[in-house]
C-alpha positions, 0 to 999 in steps of 0.5 A: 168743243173736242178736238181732234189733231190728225198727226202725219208723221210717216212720210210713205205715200200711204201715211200721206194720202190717207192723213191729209185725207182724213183731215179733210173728211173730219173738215166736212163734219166738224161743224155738225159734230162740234169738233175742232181740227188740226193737222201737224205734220211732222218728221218724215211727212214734213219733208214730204211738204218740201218735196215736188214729187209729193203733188197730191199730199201738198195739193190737198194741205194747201187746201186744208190751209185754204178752207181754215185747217190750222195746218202746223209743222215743227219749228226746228225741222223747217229751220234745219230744212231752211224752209221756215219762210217758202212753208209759212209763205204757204200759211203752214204754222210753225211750232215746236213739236214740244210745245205742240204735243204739250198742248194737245195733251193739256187740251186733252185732244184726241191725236190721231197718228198716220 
């Protein structure tokens, strides 16, 4: 099975929407086409997880969380933010981006980047 890891970086209403948005749409194709799918969101974008005023970005990861889309964010920045219990509260993944890109490379996944 291939894999696929959408990475939201940016944090820009663009980068968001499209990133969660791609990773929905891969959701609904990855039974058909074989595929695995994650999302790490990261830097910026995962300040954006704590934000109010990005609705629409959070409405649609909880969703993504919701339908089974292992959803994951960096360890050290929720820990910085003090965020590590209301993200994971969400059923948002903690890990080092370390270990995370790490392991996508050894998994030799496709990281598609937003």
């Amino acid at each position: 099975m291939a894999k696929v890891v959408i990475h939201i970086f940016h944090g820009d209403e663009p980068s968001l929407g499209t990133g969660s948005h791609v990773s929905e749409r891969i959701r609904q194709v990855q039974r058909d086409r074989g595929i695995d799918i994650e999302v790490y969101v990261f830097g910026p974008a995962e300040k954006a997880l704590l934000d109010p005023t990005a609705r629409e970005f959070n409405e649609q990861i909880d969703e993504l969380v919701a339908k089974g889309v292992q959803v994951k964010t960096c360890l050290n920045i929720a820990a910085a933010e003090h965020a590590t219990e209301t993200l994971a509260a969400r059923g948002i993944q903690l890990e080092l981006a370390r270990e995370a890109f790490t392991r996508y490379a050894l998994e030799g996944a496709t990281v598609i980047s937003f």
